[in-house]
LUMKE-936089 format. One line per 8 residues: number of its first residue (from 0); their letters; for each residue y, z, x of C-alpha. Coordinates in nm, 2 decimals, decimal comma. Layout:
BEGIN
NUM> a> Y:Z:X  ...
END
This chain:
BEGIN
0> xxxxxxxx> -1,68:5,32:-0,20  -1,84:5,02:-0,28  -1,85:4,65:-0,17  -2,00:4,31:-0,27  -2,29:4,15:-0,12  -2,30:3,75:-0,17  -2,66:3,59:-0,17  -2,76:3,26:-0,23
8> xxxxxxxx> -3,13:3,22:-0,45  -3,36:2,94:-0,33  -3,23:2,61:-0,34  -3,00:2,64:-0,65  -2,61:2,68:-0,64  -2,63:3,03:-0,86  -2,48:3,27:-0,70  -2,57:3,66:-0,74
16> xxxxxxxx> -2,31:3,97:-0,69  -2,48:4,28:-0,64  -2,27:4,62:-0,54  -2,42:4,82:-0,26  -2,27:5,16:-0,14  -2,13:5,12:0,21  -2,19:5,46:0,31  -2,51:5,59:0,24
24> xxxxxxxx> -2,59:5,97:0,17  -2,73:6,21:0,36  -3,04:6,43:0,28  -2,81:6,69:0,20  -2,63:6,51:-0,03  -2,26:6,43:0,17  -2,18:6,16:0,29  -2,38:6,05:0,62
32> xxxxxxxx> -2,04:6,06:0,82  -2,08:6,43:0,87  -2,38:6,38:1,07  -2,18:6,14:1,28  -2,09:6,25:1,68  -1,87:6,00:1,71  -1,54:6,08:1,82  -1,29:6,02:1,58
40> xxxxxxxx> -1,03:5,79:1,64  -1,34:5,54:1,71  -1,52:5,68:1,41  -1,16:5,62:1,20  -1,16:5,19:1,40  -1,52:5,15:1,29  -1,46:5,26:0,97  -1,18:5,04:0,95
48> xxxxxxxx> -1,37:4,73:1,11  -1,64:4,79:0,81  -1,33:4,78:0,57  -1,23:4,45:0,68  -1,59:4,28:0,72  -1,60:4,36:0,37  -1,27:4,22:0,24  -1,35:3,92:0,45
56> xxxxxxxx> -1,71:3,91:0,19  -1,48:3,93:-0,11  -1,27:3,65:-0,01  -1,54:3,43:0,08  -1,76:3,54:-0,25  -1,41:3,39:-0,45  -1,38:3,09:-0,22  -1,79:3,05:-0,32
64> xxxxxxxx> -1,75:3,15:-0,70  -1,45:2,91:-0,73  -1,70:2,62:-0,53  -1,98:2,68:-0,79  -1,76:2,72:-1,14  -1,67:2,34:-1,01  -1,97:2,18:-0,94  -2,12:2,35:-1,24
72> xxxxxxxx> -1,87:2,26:-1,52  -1,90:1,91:-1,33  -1,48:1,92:-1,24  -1,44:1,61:-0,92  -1,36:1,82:-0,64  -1,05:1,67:-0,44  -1,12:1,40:-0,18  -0,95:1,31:0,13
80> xxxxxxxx> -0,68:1,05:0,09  -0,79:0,71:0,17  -0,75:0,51:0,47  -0,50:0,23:0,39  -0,40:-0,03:0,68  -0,17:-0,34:0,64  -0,21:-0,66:0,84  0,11:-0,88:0,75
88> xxxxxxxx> 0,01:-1,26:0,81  0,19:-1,59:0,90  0,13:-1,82:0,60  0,41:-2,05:0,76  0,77:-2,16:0,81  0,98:-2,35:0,60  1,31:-2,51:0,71  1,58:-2,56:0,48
96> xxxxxxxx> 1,86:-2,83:0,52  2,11:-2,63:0,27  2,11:-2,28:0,20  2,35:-2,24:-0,08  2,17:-2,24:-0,39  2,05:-1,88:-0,22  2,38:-1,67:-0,27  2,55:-1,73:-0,59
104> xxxxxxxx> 2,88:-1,65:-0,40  2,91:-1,95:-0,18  2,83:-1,76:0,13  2,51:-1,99:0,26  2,67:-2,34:0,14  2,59:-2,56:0,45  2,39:-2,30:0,66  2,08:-2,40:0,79
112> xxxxxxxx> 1,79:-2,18:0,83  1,45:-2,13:0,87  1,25:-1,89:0,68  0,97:-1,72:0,78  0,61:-1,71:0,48  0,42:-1,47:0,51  0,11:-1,28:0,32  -0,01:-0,93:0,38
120> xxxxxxxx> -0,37:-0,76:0,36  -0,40:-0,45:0,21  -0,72:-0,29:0,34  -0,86:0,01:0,14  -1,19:0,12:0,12  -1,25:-0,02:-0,22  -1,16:-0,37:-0,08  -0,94:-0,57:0,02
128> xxxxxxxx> -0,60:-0,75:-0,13  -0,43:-1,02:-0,02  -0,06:-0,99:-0,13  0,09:-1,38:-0,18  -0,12:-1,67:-0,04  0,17:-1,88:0,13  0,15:-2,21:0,17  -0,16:-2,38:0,14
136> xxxxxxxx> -0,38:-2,37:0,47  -0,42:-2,81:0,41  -0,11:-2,85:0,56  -0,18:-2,68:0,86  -0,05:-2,87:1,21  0,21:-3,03:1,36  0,37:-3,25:1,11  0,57:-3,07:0,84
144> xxxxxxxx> 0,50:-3,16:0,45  0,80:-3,18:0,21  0,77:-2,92:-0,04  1,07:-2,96:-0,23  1,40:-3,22:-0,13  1,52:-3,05:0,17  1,28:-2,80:0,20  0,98:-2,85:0,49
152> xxxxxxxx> 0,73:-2,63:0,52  0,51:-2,60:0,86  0,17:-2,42:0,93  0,10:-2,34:1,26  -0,21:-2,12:1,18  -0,43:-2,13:0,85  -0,50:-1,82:0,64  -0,84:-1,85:0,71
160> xxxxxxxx> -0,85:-1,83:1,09  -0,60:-1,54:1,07  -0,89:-1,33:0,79  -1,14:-1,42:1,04  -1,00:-1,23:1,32  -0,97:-0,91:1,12  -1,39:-0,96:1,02  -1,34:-1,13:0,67
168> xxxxxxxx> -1,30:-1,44:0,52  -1,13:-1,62:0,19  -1,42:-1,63:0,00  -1,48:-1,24:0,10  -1,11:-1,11:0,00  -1,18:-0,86:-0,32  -0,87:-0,88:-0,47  -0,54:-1,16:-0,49
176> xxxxxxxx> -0,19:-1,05:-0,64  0,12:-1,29:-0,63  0,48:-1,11:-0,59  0,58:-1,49:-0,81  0,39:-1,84:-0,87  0,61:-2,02:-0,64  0,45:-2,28:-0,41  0,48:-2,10:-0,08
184> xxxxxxxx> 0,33:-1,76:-0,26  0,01:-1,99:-0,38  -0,11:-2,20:-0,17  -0,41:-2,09:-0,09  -0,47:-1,93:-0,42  -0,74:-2,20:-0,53  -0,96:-2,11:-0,23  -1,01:-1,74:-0,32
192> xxxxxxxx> -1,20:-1,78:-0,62  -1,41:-1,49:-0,52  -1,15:-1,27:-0,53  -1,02:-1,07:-0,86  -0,69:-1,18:-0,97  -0,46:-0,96:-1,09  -0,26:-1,18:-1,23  0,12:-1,12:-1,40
200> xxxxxxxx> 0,13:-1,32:-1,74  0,47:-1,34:-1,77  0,48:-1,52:-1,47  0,18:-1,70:-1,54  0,31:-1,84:-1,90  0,63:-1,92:-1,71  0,42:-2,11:-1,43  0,24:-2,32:-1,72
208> xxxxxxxx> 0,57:-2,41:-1,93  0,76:-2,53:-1,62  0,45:-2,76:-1,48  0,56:-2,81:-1,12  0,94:-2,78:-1,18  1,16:-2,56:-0,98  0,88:-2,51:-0,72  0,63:-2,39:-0,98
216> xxxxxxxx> 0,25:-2,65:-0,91  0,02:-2,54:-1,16  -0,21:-2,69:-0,97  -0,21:-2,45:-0,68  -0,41:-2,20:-0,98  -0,61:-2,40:-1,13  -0,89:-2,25:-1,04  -0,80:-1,90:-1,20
224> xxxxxxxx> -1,03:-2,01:-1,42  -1,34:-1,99:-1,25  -1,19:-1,65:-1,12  -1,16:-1,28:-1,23  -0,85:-1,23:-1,41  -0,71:-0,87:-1,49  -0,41:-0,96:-1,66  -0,09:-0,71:-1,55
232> xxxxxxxx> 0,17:-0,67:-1,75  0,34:-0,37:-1,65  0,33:-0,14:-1,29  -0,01:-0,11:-1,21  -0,22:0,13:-0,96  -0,42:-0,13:-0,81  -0,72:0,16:-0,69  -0,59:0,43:-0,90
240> xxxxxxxx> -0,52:0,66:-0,61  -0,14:0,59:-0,59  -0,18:0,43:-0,23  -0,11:0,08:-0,38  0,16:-0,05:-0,67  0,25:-0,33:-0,82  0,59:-0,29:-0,93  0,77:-0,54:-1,17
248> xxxxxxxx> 1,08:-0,65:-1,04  1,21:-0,94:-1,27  1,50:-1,17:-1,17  1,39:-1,40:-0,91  1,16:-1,52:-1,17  1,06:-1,36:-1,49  0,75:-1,21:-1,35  0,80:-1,10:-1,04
256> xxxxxxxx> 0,73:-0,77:-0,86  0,68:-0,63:-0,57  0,44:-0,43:-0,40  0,43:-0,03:-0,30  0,23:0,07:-0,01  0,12:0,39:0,17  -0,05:0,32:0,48  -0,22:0,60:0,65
264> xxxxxxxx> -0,03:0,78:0,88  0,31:0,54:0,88  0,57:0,56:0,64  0,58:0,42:0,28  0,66:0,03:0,24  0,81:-0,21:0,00  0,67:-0,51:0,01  0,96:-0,72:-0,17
272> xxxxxxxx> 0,89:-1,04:-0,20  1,18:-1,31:-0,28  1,33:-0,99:-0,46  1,61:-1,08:-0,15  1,54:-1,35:0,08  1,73:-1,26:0,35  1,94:-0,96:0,58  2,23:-1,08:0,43
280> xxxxxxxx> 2,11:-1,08:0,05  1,95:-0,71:0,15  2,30:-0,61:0,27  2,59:-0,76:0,01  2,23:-0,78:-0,34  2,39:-1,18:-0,33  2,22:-1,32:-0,61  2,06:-1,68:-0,58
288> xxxxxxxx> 2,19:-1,90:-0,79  1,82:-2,06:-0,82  1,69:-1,71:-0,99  1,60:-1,67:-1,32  1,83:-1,42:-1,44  2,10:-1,23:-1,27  2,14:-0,97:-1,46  1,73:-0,91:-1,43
296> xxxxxxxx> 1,81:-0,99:-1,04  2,07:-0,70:-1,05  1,85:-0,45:-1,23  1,55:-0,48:-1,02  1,73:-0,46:-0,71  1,88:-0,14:-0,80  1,52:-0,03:-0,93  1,37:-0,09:-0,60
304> xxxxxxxx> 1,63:0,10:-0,38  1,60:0,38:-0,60  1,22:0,37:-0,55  1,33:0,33:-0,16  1,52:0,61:-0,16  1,29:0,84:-0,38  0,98:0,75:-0,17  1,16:0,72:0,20
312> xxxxxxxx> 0,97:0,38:0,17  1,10:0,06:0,41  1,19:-0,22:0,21  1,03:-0,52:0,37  1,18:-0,90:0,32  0,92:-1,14:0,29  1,13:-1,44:0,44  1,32:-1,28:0,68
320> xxxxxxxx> 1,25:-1,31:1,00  1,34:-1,01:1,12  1,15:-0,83:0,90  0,82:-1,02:1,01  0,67:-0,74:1,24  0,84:-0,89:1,60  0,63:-0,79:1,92  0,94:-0,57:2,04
328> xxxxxxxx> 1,00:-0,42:1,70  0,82:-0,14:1,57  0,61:-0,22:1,27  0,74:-0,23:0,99  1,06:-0,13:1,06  1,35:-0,33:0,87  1,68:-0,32:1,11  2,01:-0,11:1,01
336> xxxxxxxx> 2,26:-0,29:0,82  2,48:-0,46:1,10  2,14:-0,48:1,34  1,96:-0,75:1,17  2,29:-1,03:1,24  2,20:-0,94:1,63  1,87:-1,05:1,60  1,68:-1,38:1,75
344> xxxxxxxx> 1,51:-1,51:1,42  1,19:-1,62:1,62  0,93:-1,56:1,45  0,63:-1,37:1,66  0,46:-1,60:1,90  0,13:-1,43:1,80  0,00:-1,52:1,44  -0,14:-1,29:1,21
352> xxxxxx> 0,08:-1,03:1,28  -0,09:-0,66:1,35  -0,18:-0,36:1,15  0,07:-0,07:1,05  -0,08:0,26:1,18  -0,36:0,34:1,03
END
C-alpha cells in the first residue's frame, strides 16, 4: 500500500509527488506489523487513523495541484465580491401648482404636490458614482427659484456639504451618470468636471436639439467638455463586476435608464429614476402625458418589473417621497401597494439620507 507525500522545493510554487510505502518491511521480509504487540482492535484503529491522515494528504495535494496549474497557466483566481454601499442624497424639493400633465388619464388634474429630488452615491472600491446631480447646489436657501411655470424648486442643503460628510467632495467624485438631462437631474453636473461621465447620447443629442425646452438647459452640461466622456449607448456594467448597471429604460425621455444596484449584504435595488414619478404611477404604470413616447413608456416599465422580479430587486422612485429612505422606514424599502397612500409625504428631516447596509 502506498500513499502520497506532498513537498514544497525552496521558494518556488513546483510541487513534487513522491510515493512512499506506508508500511515498511521487516528484516525478514513481511510486513513490520507482525512484529507488532499491539493488541488488535487498537492495532486495526491505528491502522485506520494512518488510512485517513493519508486520504486527508491526497485531498490536500489536489486542492494544492489545482492552486498551482492556476497560478502557473496565469488563470485570475476568484476574488471576494466587492463592497458596494449606497448613500441616497437630498438634491431638493420641488413644488408643483398642477399635477396633471403627470398621468395621461386625468387622474392628477388639479392636485398639488410636492416632490421630493434626490441623487444617490454608489460607493465601490474602484470609486465612486454619483447617480443624477439634482438641482443645482446655487439655489440653495430659503427662497425657492422658478424652474419651469408652476414648478418651484427649493434646496435646503447643497450637494457639496452632503459629499463632505461621507469624506469626499465634487471635484473628488470618480464617476457621474444621469438617469435623463432634465434640469433637476443636472444641476450640479458643471461642478464635477473631475468626474468621468458616462454619458447616454441619445439623451444627449436629444438635450442639444431641444436647447432648454421642455426642462432640457444645455447649459447645466456645458462643461462636458472639459470632462471625461464614455459615451453609453446600450446597458452598461459600470465596474464590470455586475454590482452596478445602467439599464436603458426609454419613454420618459428618449434616453433614459435606470440604475441596478447590489449593495453588500441588503437586497438588490432599482434605482428608477422618472421611469414613474410617483406611488400612484408605480401602482396603475399611468403614463405622463409630458413623456416622450408612451409606447417606449409602456415597454420599459414592463422591462423593469421583469428585471424586479428576476433579480428580487426593490424598485426605488426617485421623486416620491415615500421612497426617500424616511427615519422610520427601513432603507430602501418601497411600501406595498395600498401602504404608500397611508404615508406622511415629509421628506426626512435629516439631509443626505444614510447608507444601505453595507
Amino acid at each position: 500500500m502506498k500513499a502520497i507525500l506532498i513537498r514544497a522545493h525552496g521558494s518556488t510554487d513546483a510541487l513534487l509527488i513522491e510515493d512512499r510505502p506506508i508500511f515498511r518491511p521487516s528484516r525478514s521480509g513481511r510486513r513490520g506489523a507482525s512484529h507488532d504487540r499491539t493488541p488488535g482492535r487498537f492495532r486495526q484503529a491505528r491502522a485506520e487513523g494512518n488510512v485517513m491522515r493519508w486520504r486527508s494528504a491526497v485531498i490536500a495535494a489536489v486542492a494544492l495541484i489545482g492552486l498551482a496549474g492556476s497560478v502557473a497557466s496565469g488563470r485570475t483566481l476568484p476574488r471576494p465580491p466587492a463592497i458596494v454601499r449606497v448613500f441616497p442624497l437630498d438634491c431638493g424639493r420641488i413644488d408643483i401648482a398642477d399635477m396633471d400633465a403627470f398621468a395621461d388619464d386625468g387622474s392628477y388634474k388639479g392636485v398639488t404636490k410636492q416632490l421630493v429630488v434626490s441623487c444617490y452615491l454608489i460607493r465601490h472600491p474602484k470609486g465612486d458614482l454619483l447617480w443624477d446631480a439634482g438641482i443645482g447646489d446655487q439655489f440653495a436657501g430659503p427662497s425657492g427659484v422658478t424652474l419651469l411655470p408652476g414648478y418651484v424648486a427649493h434646496v435646503p442643503v447643497t450637494l457639496a456639504a452632503q459629499l463632505r460628510r461621507l469624506g469626499t467632495r465634487l471635484d473628488r467624485v470618480q464617476y457621474l451618470a444621469f438617469s435623463h438631462e432634465h434640469v433637476d437631474h443636472i444641476g450640479n453636473a458643471n461642478a464635477l468636471t473631475q468626474a468621468t461621465w458616462l454619458l447616454n447620447m441619445r439623451e444627449h443629442r436629444w438635450t442639444i436639439a431641444h436647447d432648454g425646452r421642455n426642462g432640457h438647459p444645455p447649459a447645466l452640461l456645458a462643461r462636458a467638455e472639459q470632462a471625461k466622456v464614455v459615451p453609453v449607448t446600450a446597458d452598461r456594467d459600470v465596474f464590470g463586476d455586475g454590482s452596478v448597471r445602467i439599464v436603458q429604460a426609454p419613454g420618459h425621455t428618449p434616453g433614459h435608464q435606470v440604475l441596478f444596484v447590489r449593495p453588500t449584504g441588503a437586497r438588490p435595488l432599482i434605482l428608477a429614476g422618472d421611469l414613474w414619478h410617483s406611488r400612484a404611477n408605480y401602482d396603475h404604470d399611468s403614463v405622463p402625458r409630458i413623456n416622450s413616447s408612451r409606447a417606449q413608456t409602456l415597454a420599459s416599465m414592463a422591462k423593469v418589473r421583469r428585471l424586479a422580479a428576476s433579480t428580487g430587486a426593490q424598485i426605488v422612485i426617485s421623486h416620491a417621497p415615500e421612497d426617500f429612505h424616511p427615519a422610520s422606514d427601513q432603507p430602501g424599502e418601497v411600501p406595498r401597494s395600498g401602504e404608500a397612500r397611508s404615508r406622511s409625504h415629509q421628506a426626512p428631516s435629516a439631509p443626505g439620507g444614510a447608507a444601505w447596509p453595507g
